[in-house]
PDB file of N, CA, C and O in Angstrom:
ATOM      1  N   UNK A   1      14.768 -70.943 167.454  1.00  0.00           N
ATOM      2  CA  UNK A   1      15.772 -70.257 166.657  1.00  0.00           C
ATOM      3  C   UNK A   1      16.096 -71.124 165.447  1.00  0.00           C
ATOM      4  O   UNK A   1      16.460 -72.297 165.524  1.00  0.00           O
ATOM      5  N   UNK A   2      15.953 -70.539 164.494  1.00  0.00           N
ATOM      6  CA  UNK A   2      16.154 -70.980 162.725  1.00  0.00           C
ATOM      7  C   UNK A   2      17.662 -71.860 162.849  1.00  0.00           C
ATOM      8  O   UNK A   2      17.803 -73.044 162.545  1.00  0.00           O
ATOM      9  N   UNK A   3      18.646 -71.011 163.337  1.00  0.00           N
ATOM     10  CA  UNK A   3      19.964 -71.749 163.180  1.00  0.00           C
ATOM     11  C   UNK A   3      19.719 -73.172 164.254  1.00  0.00           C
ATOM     12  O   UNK A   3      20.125 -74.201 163.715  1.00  0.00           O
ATOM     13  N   UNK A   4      19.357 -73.303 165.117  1.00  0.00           N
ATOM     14  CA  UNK A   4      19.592 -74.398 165.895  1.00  0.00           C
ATOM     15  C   UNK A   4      18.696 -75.524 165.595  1.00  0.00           C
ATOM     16  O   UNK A   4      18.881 -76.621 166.122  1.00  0.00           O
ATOM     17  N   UNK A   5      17.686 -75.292 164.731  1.00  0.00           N
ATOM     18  CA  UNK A   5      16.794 -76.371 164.025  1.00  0.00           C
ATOM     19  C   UNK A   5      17.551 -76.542 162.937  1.00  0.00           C
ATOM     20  O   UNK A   5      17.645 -77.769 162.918  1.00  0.00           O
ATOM     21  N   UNK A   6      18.105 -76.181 162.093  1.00  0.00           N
ATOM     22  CA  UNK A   6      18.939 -76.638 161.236  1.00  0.00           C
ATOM     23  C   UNK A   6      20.417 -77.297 161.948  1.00  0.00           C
ATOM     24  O   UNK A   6      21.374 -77.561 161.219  1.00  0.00           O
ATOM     25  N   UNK A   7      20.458 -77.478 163.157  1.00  0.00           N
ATOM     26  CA  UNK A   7      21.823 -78.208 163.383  1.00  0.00           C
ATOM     27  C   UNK A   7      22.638 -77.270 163.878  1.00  0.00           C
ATOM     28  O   UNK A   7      23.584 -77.842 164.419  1.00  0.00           O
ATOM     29  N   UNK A   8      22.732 -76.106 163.955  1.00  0.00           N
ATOM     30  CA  UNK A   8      24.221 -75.211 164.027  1.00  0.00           C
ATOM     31  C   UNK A   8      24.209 -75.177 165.593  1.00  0.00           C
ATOM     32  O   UNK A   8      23.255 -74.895 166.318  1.00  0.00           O
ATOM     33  N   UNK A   9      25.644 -75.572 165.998  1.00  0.00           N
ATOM     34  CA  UNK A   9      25.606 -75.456 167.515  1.00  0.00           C
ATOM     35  C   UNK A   9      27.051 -74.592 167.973  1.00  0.00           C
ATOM     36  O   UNK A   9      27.510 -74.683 169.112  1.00  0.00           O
ATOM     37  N   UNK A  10      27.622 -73.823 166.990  1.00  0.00           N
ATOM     38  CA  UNK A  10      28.504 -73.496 167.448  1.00  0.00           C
ATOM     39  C   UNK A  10      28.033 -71.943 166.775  1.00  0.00           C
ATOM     40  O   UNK A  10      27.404 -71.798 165.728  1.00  0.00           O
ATOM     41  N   UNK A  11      28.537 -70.821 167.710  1.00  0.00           N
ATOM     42  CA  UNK A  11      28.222 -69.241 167.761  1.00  0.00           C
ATOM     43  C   UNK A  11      29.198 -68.560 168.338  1.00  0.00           C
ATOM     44  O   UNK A  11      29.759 -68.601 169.433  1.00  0.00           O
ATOM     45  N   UNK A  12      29.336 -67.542 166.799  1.00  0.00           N
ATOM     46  CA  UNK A  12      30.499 -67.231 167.113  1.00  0.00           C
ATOM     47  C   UNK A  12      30.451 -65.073 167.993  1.00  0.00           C
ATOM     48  O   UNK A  12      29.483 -64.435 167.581  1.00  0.00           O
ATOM     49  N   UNK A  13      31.141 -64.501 168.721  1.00  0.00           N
ATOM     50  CA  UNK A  13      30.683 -63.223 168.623  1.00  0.00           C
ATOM     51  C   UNK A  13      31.696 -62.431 169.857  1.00  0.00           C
ATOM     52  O   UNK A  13      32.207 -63.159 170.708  1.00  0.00           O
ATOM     53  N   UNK A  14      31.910 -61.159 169.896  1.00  0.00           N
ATOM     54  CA  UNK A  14      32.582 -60.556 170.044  1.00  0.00           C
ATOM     55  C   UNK A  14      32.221 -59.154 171.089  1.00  0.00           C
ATOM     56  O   UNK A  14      31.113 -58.627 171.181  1.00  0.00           O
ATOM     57  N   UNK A  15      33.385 -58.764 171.769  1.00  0.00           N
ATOM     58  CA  UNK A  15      32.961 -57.661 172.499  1.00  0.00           C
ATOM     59  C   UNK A  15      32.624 -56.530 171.693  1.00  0.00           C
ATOM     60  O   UNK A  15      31.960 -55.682 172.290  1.00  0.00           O
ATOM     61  N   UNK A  16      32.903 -56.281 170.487  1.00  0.00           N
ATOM     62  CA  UNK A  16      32.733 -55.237 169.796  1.00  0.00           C
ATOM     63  C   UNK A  16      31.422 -55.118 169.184  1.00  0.00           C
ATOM     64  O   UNK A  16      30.732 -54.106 169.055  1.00  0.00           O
ATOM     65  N   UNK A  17      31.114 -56.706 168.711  1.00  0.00           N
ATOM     66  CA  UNK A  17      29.704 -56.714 167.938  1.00  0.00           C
ATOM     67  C   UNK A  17      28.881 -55.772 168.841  1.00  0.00           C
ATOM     68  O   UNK A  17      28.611 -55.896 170.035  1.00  0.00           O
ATOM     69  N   UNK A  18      28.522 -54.715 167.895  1.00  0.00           N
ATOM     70  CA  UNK A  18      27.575 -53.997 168.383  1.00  0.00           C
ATOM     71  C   UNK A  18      28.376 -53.077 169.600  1.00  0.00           C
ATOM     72  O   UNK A  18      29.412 -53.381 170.192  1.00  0.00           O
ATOM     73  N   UNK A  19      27.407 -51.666 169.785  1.00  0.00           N
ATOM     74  CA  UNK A  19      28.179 -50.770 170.335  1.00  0.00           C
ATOM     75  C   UNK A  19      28.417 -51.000 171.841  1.00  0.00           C
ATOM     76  O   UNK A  19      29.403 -50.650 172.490  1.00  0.00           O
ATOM     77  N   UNK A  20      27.307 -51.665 172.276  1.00  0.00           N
ATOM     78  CA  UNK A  20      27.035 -51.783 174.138  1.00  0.00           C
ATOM     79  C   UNK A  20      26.628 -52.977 173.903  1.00  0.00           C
ATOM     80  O   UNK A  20      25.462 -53.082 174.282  1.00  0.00           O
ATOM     81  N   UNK A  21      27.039 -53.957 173.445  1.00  0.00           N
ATOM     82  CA  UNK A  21      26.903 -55.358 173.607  1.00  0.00           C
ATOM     83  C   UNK A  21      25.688 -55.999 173.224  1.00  0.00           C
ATOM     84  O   UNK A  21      25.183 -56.915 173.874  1.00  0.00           O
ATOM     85  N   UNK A  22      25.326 -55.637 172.420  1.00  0.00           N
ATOM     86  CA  UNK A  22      23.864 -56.004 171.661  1.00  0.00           C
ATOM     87  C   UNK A  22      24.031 -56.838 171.576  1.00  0.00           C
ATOM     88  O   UNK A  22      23.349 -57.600 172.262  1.00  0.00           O
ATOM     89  N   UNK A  23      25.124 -57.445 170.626  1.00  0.00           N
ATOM     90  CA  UNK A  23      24.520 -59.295 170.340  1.00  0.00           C
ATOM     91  C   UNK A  23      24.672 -59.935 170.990  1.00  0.00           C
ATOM     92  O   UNK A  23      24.163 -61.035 170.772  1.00  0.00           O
ATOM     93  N   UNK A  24      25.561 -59.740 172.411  1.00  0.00           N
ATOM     94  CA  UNK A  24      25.648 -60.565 173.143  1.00  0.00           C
ATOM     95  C   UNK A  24      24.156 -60.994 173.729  1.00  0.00           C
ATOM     96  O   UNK A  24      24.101 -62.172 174.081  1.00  0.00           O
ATOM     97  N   UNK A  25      23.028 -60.278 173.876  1.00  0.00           N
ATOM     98  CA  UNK A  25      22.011 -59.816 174.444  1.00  0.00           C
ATOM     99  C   UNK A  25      21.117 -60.301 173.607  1.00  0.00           C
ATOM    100  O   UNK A  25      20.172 -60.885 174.139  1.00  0.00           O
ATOM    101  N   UNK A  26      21.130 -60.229 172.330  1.00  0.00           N
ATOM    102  CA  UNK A  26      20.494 -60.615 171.228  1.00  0.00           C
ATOM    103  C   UNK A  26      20.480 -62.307 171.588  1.00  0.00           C
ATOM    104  O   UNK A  26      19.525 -63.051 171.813  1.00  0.00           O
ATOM    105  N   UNK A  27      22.108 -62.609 171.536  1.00  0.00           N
ATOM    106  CA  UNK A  27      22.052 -64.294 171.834  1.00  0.00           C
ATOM    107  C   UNK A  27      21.496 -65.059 172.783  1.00  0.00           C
ATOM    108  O   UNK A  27      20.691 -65.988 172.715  1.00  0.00           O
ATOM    109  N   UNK A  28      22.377 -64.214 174.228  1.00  0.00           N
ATOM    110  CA  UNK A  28      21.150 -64.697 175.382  1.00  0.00           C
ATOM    111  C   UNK A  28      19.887 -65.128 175.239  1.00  0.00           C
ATOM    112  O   UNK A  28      19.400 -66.208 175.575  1.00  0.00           O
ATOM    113  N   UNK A  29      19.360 -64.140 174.681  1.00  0.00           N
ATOM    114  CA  UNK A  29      17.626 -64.161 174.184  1.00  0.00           C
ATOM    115  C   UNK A  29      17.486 -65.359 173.383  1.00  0.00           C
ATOM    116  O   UNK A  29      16.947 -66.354 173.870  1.00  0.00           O
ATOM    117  N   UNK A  30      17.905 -65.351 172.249  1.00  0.00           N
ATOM    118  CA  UNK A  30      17.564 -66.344 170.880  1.00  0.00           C
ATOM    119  C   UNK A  30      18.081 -67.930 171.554  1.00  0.00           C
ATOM    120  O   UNK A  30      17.373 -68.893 171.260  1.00  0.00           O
ATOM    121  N   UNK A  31      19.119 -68.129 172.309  1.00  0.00           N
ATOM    122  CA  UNK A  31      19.403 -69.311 173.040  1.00  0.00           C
ATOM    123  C   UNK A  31      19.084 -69.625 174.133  1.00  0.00           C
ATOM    124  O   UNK A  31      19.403 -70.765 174.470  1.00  0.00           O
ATOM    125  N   UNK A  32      18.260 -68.681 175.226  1.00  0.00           N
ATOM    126  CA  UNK A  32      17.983 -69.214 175.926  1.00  0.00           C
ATOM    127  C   UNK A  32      17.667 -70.287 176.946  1.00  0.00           C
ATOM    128  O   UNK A  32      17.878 -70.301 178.159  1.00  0.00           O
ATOM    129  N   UNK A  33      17.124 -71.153 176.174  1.00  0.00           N
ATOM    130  CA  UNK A  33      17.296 -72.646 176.940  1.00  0.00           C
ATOM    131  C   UNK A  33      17.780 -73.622 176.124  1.00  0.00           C
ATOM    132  O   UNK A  33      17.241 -74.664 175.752  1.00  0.00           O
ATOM    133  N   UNK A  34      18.879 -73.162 175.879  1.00  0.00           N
ATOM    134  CA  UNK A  34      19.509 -73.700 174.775  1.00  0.00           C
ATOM    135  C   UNK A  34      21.202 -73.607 175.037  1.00  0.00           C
ATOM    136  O   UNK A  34      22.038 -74.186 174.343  1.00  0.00           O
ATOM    137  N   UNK A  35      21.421 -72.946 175.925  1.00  0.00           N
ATOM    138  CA  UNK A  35      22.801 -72.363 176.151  1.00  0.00           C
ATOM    139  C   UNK A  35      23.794 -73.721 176.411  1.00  0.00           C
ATOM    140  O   UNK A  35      24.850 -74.013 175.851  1.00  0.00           O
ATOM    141  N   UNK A  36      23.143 -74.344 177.338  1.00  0.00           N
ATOM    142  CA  UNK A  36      24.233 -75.946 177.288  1.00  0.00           C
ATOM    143  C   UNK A  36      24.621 -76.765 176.278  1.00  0.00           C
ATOM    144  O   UNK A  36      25.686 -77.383 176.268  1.00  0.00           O
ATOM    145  N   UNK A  37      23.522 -76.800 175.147  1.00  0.00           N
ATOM    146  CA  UNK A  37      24.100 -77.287 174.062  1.00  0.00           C
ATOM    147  C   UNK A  37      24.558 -76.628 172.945  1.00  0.00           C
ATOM    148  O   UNK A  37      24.259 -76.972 171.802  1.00  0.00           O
ATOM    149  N   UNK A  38      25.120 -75.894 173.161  1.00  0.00           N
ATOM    150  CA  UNK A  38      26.060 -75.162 172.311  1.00  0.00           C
ATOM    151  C   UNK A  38      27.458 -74.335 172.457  1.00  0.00           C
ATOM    152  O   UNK A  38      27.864 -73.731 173.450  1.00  0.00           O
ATOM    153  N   UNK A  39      28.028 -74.468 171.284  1.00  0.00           N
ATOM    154  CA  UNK A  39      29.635 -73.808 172.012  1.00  0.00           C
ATOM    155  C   UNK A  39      29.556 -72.429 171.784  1.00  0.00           C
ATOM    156  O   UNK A  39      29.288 -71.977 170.671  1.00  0.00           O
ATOM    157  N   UNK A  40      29.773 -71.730 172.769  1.00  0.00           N
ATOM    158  CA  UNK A  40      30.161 -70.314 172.421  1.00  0.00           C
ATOM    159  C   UNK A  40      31.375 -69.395 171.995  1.00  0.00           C
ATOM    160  O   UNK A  40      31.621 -68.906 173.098  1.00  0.00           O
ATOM    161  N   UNK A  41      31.915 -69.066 171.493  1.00  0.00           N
ATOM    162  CA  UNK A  41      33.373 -68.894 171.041  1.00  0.00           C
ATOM    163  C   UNK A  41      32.642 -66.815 171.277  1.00  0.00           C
ATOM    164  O   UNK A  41      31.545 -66.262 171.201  1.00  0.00           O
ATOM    165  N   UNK A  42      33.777 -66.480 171.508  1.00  0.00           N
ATOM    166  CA  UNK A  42      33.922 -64.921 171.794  1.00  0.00           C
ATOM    167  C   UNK A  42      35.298 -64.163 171.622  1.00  0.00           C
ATOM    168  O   UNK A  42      36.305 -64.802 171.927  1.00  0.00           O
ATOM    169  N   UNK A  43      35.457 -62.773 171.132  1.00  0.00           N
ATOM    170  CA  UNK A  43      36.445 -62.458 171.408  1.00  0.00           C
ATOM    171  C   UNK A  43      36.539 -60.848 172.298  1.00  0.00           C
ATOM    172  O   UNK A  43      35.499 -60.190 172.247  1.00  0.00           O
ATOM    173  N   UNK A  44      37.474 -60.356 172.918  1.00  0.00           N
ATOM    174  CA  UNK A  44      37.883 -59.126 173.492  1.00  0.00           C
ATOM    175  C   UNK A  44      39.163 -58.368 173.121  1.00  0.00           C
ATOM    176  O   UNK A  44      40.016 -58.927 172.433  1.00  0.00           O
ATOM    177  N   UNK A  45      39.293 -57.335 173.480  1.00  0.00           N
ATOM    178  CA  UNK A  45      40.332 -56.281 173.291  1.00  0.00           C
ATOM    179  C   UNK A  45      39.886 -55.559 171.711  1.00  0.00           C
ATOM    180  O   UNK A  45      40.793 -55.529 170.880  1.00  0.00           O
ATOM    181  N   UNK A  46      39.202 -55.275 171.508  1.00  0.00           N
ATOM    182  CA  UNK A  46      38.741 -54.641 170.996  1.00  0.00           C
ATOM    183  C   UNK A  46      36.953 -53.465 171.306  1.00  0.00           C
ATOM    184  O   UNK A  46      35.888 -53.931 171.710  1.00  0.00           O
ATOM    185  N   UNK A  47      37.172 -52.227 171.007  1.00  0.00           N
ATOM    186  CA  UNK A  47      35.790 -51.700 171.438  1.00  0.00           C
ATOM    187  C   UNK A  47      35.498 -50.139 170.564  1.00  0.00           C
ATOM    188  O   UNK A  47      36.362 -49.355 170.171  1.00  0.00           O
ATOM    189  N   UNK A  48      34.393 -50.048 170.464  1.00  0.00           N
ATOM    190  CA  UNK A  48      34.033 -48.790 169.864  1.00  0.00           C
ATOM    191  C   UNK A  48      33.984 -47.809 170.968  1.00  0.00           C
ATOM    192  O   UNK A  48      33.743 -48.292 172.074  1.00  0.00           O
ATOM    193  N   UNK A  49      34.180 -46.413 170.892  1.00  0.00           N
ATOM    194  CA  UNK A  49      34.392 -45.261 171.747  1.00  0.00           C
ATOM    195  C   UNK A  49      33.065 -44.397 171.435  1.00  0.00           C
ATOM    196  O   UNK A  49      32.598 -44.299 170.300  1.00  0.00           O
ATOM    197  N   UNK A  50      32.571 -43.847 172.459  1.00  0.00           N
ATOM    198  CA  UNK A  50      31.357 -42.746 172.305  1.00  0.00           C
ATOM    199  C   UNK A  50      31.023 -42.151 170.961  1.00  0.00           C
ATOM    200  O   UNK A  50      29.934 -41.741 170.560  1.00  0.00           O
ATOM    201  N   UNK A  51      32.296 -42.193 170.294  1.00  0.00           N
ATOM    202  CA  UNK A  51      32.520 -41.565 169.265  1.00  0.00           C
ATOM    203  C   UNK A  51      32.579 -42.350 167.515  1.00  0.00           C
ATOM    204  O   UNK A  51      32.678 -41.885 166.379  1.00  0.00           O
ATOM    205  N   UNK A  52      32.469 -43.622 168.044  1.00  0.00           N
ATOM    206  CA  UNK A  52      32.514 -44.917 167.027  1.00  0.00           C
ATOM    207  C   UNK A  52      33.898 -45.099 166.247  1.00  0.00           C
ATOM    208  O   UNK A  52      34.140 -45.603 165.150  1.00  0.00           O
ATOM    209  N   UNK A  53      34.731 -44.497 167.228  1.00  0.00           N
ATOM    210  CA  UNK A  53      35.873 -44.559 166.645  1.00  0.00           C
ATOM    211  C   UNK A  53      36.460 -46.258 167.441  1.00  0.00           C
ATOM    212  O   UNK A  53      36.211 -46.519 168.618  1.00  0.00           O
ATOM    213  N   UNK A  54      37.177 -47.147 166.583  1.00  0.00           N
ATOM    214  CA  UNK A  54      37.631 -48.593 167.158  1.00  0.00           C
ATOM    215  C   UNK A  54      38.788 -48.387 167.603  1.00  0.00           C
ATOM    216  O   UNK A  54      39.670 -47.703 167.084  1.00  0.00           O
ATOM    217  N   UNK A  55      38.825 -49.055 168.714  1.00  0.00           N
ATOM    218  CA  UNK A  55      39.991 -48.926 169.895  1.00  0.00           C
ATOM    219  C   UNK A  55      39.858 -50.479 170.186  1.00  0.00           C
ATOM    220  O   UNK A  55      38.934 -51.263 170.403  1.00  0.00           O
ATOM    221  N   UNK A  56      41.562 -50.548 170.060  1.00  0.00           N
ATOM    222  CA  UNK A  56      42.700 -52.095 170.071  1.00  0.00           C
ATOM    223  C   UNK A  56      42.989 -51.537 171.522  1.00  0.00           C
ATOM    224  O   UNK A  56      43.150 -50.354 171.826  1.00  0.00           O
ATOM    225  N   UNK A  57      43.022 -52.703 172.400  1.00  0.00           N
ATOM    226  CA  UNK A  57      43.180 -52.407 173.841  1.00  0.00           C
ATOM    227  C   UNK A  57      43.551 -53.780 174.397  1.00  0.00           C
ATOM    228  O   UNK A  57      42.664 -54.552 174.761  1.00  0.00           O
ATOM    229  N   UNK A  58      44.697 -54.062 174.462  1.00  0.00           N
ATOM    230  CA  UNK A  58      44.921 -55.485 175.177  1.00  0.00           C
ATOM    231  C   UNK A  58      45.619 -55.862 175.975  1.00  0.00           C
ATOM    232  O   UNK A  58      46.282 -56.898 176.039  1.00  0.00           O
ATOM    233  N   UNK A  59      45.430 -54.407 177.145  1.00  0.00           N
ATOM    234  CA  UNK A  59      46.545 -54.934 178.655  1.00  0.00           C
ATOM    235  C   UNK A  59      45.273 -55.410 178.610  1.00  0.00           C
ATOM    236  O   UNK A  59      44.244 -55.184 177.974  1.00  0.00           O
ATOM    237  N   UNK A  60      45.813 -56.463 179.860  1.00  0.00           N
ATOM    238  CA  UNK A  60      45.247 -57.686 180.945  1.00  0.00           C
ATOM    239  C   UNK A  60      43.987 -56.979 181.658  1.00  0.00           C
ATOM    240  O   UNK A  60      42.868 -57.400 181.366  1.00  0.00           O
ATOM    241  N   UNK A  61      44.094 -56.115 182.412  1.00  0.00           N
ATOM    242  CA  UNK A  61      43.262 -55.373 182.865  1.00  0.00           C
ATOM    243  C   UNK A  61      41.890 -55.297 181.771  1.00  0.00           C
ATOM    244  O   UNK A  61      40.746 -55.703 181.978  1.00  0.00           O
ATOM    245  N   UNK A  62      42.236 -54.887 181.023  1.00  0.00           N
ATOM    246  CA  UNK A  62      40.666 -54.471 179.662  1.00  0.00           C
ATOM    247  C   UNK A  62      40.715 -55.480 179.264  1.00  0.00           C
ATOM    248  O   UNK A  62      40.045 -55.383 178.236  1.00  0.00           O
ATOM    249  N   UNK A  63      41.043 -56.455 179.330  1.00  0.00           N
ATOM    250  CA  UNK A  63      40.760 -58.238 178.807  1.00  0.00           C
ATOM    251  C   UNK A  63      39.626 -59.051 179.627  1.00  0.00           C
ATOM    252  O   UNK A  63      38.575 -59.587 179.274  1.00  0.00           O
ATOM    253  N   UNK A  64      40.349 -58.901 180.992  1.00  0.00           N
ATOM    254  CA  UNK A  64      39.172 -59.117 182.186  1.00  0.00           C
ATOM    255  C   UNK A  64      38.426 -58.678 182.185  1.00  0.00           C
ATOM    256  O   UNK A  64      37.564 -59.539 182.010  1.00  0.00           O
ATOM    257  N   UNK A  65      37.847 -57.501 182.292  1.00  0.00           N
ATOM    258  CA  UNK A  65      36.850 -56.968 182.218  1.00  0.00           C
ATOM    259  C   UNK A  65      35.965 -56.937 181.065  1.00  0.00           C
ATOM    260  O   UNK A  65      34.778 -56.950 181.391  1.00  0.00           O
ATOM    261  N   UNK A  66      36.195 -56.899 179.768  1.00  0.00           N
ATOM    262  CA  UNK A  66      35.639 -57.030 178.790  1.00  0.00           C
ATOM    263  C   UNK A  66      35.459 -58.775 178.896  1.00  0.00           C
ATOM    264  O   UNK A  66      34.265 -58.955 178.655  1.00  0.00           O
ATOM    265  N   UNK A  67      35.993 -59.884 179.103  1.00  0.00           N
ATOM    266  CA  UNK A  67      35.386 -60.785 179.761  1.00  0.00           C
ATOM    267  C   UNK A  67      34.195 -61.239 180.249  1.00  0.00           C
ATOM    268  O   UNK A  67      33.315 -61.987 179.824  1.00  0.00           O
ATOM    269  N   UNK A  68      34.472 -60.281 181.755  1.00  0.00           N
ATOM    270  CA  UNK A  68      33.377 -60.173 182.926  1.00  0.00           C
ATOM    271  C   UNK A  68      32.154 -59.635 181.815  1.00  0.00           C
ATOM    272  O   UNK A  68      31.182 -60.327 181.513  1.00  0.00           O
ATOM    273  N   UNK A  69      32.327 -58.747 181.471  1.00  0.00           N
ATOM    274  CA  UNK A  69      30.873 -58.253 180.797  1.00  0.00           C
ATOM    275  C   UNK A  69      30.077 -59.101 179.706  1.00  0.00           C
ATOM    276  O   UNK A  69      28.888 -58.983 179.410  1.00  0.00           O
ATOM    277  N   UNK A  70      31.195 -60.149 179.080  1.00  0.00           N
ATOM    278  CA  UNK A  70      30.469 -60.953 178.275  1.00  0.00           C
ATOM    279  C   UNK A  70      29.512 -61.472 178.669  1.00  0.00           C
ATOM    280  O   UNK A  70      28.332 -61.336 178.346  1.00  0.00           O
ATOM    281  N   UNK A  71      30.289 -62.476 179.834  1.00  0.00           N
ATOM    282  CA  UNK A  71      29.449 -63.302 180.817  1.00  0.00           C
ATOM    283  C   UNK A  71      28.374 -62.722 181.212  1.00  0.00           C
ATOM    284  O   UNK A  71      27.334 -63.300 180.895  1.00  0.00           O
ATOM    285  N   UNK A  72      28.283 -61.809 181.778  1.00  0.00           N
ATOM    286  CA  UNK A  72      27.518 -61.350 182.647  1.00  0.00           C
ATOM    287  C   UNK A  72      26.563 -60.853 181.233  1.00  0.00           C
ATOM    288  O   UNK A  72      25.451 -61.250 181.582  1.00  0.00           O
ATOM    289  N   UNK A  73      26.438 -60.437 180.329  1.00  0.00           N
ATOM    290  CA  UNK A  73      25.736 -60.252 179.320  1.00  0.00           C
ATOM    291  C   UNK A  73      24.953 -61.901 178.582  1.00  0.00           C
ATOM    292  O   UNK A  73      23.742 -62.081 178.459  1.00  0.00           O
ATOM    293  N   UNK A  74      25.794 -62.669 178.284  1.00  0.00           N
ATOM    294  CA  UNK A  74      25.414 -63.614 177.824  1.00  0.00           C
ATOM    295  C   UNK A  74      24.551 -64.792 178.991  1.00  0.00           C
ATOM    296  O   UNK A  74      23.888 -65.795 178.729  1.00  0.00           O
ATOM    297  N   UNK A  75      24.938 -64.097 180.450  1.00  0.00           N
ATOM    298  CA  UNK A  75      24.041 -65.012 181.565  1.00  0.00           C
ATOM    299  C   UNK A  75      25.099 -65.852 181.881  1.00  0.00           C
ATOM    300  O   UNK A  75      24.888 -65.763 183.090  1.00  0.00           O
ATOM    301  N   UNK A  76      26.201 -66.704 181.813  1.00  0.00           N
ATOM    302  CA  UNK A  76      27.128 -67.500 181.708  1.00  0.00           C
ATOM    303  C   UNK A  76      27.921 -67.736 182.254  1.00  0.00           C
ATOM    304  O   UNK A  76      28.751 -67.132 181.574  1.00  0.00           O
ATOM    305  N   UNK A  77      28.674 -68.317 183.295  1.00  0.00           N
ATOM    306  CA  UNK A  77      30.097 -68.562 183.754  1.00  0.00           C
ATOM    307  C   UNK A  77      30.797 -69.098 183.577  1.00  0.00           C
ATOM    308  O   UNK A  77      31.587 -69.371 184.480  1.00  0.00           O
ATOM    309  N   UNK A  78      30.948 -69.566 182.376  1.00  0.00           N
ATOM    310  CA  UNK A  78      32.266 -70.018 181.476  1.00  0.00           C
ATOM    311  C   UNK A  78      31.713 -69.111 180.085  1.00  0.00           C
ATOM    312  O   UNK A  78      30.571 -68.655 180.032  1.00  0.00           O
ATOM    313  N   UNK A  79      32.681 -68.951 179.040  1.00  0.00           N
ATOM    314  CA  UNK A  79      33.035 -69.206 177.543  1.00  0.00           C
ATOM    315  C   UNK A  79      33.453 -70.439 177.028  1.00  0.00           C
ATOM    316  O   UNK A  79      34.365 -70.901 177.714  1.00  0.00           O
ATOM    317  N   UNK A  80      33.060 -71.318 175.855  1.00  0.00           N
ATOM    318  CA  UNK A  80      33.901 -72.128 175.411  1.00  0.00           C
ATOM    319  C   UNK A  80      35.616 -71.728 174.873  1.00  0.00           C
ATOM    320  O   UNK A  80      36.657 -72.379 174.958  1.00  0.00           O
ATOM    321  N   UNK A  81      35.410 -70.792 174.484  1.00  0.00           N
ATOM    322  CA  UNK A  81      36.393 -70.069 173.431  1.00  0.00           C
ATOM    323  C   UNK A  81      36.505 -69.106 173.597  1.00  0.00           C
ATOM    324  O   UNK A  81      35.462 -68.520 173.309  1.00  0.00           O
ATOM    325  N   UNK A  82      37.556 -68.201 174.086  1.00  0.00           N
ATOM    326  CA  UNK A  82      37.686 -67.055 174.149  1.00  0.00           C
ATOM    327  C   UNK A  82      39.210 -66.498 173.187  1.00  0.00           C
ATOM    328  O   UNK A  82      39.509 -65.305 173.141  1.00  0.00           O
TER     329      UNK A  82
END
């Protein structure tokens, strides 16, 4: 990956990027064996609807879970940064 030969170790990205979690998926991939040395920063309560309309959502409940799916998208059991 272009960014991590040039030095960059910190990545930044979001539950929203993308409609069903593409970049999270995208990153997995591109970092692969690479995931320990780097910080991951993420954010949640935010999401696009069937309809691409953006929806602000930040009981506790849709926090966790939009969470859980990072992880579980990015391969991971921690975030640096959430």
């Amino acid at each position: 990956m272009k960014a991590r030969e040039c030095g960059i170790t910190h990545f930044d990205t979001a539950y929203s990027y993308g409609m069903h979690g593409e970049i999270d998926r995208i990153l997995r991939l591109a970092l692969q064996n690479d995931l320990e040395h780097v910080v991951i920063a993420s954010k949640v309560g935010m999401y696009y609807d069937s309809h691409g309309v953006r929806c602000l959502d930040s009981r506790p409940e849709t926090l966790r879970r939009q969470v859980h799916e990072v992880l579980q998208r990015l391969g991971l059991e921690r975030i640096d940064l959430m």
